[in-house]
C-alpha positions in Angstrom: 0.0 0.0 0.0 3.0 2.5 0.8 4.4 1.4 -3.0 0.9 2.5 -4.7 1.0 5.4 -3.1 4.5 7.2 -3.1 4.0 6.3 -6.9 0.9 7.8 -6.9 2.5 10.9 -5.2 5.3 11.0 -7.4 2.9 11.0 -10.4 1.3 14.0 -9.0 4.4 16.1 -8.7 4.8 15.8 -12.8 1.5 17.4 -13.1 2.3 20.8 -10.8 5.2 23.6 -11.0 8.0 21.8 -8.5 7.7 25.7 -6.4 4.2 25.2 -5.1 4.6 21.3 -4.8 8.0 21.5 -2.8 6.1 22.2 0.5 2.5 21.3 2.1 2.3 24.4 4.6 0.3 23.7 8.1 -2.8 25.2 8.3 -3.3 27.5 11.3 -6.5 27.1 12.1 -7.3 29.8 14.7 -6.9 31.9 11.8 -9.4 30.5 9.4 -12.3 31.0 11.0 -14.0 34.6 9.6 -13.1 37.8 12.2 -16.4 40.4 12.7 -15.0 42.3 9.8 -15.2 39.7 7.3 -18.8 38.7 8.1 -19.6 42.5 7.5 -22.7 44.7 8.6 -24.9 41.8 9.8 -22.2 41.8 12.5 -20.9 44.6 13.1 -22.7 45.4 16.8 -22.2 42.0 18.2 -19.4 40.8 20.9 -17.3 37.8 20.4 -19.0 34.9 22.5 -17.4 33.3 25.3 -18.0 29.8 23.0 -15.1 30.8 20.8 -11.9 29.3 20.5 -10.6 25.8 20.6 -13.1 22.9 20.5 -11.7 20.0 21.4 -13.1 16.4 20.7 -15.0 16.7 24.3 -16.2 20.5 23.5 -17.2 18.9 20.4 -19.4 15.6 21.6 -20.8 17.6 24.2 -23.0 19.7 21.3 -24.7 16.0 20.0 -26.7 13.7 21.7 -25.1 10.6 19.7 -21.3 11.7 19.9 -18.5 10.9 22.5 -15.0 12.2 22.5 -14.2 8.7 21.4 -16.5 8.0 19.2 -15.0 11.5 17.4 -11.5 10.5 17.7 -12.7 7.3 15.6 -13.9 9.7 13.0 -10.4 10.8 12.7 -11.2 13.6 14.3 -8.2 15.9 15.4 -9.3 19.2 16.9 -11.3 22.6 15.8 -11.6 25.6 16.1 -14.8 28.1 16.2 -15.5 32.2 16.6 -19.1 33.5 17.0 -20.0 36.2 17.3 -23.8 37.6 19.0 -26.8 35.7 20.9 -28.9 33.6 18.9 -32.0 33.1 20.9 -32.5 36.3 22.1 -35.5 36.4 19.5 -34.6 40.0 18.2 -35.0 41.1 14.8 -32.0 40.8 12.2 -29.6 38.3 12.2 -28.9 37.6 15.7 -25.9 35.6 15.6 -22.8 33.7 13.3 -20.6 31.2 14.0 -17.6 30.0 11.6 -15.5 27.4 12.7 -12.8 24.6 11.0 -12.4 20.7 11.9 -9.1 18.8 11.2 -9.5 15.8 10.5 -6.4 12.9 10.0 -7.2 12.4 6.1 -9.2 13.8 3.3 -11.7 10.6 3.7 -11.9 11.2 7.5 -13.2 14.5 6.7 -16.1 13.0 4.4 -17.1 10.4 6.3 -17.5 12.7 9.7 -19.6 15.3 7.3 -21.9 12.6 6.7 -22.2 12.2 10.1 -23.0 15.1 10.9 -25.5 15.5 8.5 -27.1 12.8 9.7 -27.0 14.6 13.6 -28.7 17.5 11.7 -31.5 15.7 10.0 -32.5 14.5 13.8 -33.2 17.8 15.0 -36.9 17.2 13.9 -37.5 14.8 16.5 -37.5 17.5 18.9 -40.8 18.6 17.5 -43.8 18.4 19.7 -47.3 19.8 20.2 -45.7 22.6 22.7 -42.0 23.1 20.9 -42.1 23.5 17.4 -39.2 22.1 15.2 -39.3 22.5 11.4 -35.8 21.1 10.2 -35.4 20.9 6.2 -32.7 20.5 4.1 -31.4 23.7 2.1 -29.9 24.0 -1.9 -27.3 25.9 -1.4 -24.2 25.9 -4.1 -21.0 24.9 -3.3 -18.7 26.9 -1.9 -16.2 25.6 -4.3 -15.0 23.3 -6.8 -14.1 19.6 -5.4 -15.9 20.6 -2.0 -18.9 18.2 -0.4 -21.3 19.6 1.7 -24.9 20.1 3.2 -26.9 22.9 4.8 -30.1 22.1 7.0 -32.5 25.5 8.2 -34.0 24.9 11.7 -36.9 27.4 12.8 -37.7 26.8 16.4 -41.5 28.1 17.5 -43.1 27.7 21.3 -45.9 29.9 22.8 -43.3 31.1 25.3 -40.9 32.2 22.9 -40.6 34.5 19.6 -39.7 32.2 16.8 -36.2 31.9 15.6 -34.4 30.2 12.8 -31.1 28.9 11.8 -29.2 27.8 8.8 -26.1 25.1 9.1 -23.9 25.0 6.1 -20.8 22.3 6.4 -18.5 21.8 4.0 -15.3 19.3 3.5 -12.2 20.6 1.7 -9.6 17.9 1.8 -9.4 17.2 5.3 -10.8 19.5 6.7 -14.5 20.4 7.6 -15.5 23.8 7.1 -19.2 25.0 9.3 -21.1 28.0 9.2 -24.1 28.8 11.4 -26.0 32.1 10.8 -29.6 32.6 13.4 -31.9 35.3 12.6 -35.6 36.2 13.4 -36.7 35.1 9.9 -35.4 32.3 7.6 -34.9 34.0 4.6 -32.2 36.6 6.1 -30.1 33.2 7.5 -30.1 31.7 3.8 -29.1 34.8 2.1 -26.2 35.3 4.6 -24.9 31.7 5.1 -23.8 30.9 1.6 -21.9 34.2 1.5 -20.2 33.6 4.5 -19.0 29.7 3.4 -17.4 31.0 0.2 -15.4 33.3 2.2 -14.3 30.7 4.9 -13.5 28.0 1.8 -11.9 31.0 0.4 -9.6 31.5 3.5 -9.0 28.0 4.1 -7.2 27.4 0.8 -5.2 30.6 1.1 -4.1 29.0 4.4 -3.0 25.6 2.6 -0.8 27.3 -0.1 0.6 29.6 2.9 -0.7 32.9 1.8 -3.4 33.5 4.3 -1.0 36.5 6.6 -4.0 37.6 9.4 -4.3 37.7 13.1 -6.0 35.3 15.5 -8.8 36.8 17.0 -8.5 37.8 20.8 -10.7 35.7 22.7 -12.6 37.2 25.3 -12.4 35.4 28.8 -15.7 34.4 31.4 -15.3 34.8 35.1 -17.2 32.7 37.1 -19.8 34.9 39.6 -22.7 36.4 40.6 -24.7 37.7 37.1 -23.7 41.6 36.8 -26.7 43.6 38.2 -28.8 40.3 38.4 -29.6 37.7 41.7 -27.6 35.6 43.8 -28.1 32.5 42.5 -27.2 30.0 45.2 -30.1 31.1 46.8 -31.6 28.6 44.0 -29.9 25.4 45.2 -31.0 22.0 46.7 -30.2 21.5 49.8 -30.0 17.7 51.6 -33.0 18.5 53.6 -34.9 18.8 50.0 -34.1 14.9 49.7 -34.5 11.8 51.5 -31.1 10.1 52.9 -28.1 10.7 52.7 -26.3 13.2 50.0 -23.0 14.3 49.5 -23.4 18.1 48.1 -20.5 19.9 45.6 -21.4 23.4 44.6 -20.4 26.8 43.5 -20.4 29.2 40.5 -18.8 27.7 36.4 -18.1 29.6 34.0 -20.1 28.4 31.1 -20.2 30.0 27.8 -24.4 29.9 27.1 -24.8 31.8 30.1 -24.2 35.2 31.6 -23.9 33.1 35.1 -24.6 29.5 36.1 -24.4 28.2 39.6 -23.9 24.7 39.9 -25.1 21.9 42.4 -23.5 18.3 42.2 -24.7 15.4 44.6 -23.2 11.8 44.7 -25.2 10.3 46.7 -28.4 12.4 46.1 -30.7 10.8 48.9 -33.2 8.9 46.7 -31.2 9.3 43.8 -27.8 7.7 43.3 -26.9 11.3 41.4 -28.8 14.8 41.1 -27.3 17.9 38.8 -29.2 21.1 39.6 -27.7 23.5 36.6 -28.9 27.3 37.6 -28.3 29.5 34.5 -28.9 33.6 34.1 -29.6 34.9 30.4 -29.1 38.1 28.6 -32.7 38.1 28.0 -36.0 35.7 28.8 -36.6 34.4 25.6 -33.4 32.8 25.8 -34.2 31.3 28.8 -37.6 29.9 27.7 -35.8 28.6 24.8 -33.2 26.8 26.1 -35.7 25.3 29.1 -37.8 24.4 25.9 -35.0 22.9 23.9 -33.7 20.5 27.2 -36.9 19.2 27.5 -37.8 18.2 23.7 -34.8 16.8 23.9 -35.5 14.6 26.7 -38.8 13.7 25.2 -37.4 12.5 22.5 -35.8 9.6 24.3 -37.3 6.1 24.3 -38.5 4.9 27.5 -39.9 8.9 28.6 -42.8 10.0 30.0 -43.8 13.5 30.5 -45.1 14.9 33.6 -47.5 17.3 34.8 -45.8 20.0 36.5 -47.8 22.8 35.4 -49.0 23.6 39.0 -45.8 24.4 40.1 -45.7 27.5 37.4 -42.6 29.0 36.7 -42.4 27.6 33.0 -41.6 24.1 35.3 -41.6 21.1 32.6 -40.6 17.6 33.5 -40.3 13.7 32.4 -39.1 10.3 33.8 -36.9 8.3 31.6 -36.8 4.3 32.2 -34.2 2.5 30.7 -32.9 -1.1 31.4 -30.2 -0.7 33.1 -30.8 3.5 35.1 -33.4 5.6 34.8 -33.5 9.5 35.1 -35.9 12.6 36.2 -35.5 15.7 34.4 -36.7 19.2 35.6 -36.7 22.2 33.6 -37.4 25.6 34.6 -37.9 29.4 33.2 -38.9 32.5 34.6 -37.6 35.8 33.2 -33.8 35.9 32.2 -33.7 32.5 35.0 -33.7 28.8 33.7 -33.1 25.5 35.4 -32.2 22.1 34.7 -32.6 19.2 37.0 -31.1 15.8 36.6 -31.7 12.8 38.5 -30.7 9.3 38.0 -30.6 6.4 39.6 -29.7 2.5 38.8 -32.8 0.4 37.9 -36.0 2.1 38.4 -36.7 5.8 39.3 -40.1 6.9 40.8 -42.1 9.9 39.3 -43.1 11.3 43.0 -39.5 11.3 43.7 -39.0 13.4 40.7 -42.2 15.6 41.5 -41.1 16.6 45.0 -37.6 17.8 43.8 -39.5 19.9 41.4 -41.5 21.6 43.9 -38.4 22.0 46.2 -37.0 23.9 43.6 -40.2 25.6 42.7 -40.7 26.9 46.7 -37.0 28.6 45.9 -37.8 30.6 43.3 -41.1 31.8 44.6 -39.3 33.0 47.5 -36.7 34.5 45.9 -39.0 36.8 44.2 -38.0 35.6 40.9 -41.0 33.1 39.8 -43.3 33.9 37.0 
């Protein structure tokens, strides 16, 4: 196999000038991805999100139900690297938010195979529809970016009473072995799919400047999260669970994370959790409340989705509060979701072999009580 191909190499080298075939130059790929002057007007007010920079295999799986950092790293998978720039579900008017980003992969056929693999993780995102969350995910014309590319583009629209309707275009593309993705969310489709093909051209465009080494730019700056209190906003640990909000014994981590979809998020960790083997209590402040709702909306679609789930009645408890018990064969799981104003919550609980829906209920209202008192329920 080496033989058939160093002759096949060779053979190429007859067919190019020896001065641009002497070299393969390395492909920097924070500086790929397109700065807020190369997207132009659509982005010109927006700040870099915390989400940019490098996204690792981990960073990667965590953004797909189906995906592990292994299960990446089979792909051929090497790293990536991303900038956005905006807030996509803050249901304004406009385009609301871009993201460009670049995968290396080990080989040209890596790259192919991973892009039909995420198409495929695309196409799924109509499963989340359902009679209160809307999903209307369909697959998009869109020419290619450039000769001897592959690629695909889906547009999501997402719709809830709760929330003002927002939709999305995702355009990938493979170029050698590499995998190029642009995301562009607006208030209406048609301003996603105008902007989305521009923006792929210029990212190809870039790309293969950067192989022949001619691409002479600037990374980005990244900006950096500290984890606290939300500027101007509530004390969020005021939100936790407590042991006394479970039955037995529970060991209790907790304290504020810096996470990138969120202004602030306070985080509660229990192993044991009284009558759960585990509990994650995720308290998250947004820019905005249609954020909230949507992402609250979004975690609990997705949960529905699962085989094995059963939705539950929580609609007492008010404060957007959505739930669902999850059997499998081997754990099962509780999930809580939350949103009230710029506030949303998500509540995990699992537990080896069966899991039972009170259980579930009375952490809900636990959590429920908190907010009330806080003054922040809805």
């Amino acid at each position: 196999m080496k033989k058939v191909l160093l002759g096949a190499a060779l053979a190429a080298l007859t067919l190019v000038p020896a001065a641009s075939a002497s070299r393969a130059h390395r492909v920097s790929l924070a500086l790929v991805p397109l700065s807020k002057s190369l997207i132009g007007p659509a982005a010109s007010s927006f700040s870099l999100a915390y989400s940019s920079g490098t996204v690792s295999n981990a960073n990667a799986a965590a953004h797909t139900p189906d995906a592990t950092p292994k299960t990446l790293k089979k792909l051929g998978r090497v790293t990536g690297y991303g900038l956005e720039y905006g807030n996509a579900f803050t249901g304004a008017a406009g385009i609301t938010d871009v993201r460009t980003s670049i995968e290396q992969y080990k080989t040209a056929a890596d790259a192919r195979r991973a892009l039909a693999f995420w198409k495929k993780e695309d196409a799924k995102l109509s499963k989340l529809d359902n009679p209160s969350f809307s999903v209307t995910n369909v697959p998009v014309n869109v020419p290619a970016p450039a000769a001897g590319t592959s690629h695909f583009a889906y547009l999501t629209t997402y719709s809830a009473p709760n929330i003002v309707s927002v939709s999305g275009i995702d355009e990938q593309i493979a170029d050698r072995r590499y995998i190029l993705d642009v995301i562009v969310t607006a208030g209406t489709a048609p301003l996603a799919e105008d902007l989305a093909p521009k923006l792929a051209a210029k990212l190809d465009a870039r790309l293969r400047l950067a192989r022949k080494g001619r691409l002479h730019a600037k990374a980005v700056r990244l900006a950096k999260q500290v984890a606290g209190r939300p500027p101007g906003g509530p004390d969020l640990s005021v939100l936790a669970l407590r042991k006394s909000d479970l039955v037995g014994n529970a060991t209790v981590s907790k304290g504020y994370l810096a996470d990138p979809a969120a202004i602030s998020d306070y985080s509660v960790f229990m192993l044991p959790a009284g009558q759960f083997d585990a509990l994650d209590q995720e308290i998250e402040w947004y820019p905005v409340a249609n954020e909230a709702s949507f992402f609250a909306d979004f975690e609990n679609a997705a949960s529905l989705e699962q085989p094995g789930t059963t939705a539950l009645d929580l609609s007492s408890l008010g404060d957007g509060a959505q739930g669902s018990v999850t059997v499998g064969s081997s754990f099962s799981q509780g999930q809580v979701f939350f949103s009230s104003g710029q506030l949303a919550e998500f509540i995990f609980m699992a537990s080896e072999g069966s899991i039972d829906s009170n259980d579930v209920i009375s952490v809900a209202q636990a959590a429920a009580s908190r907010i009330d008192a806080a003054g922040l329920g809805s």
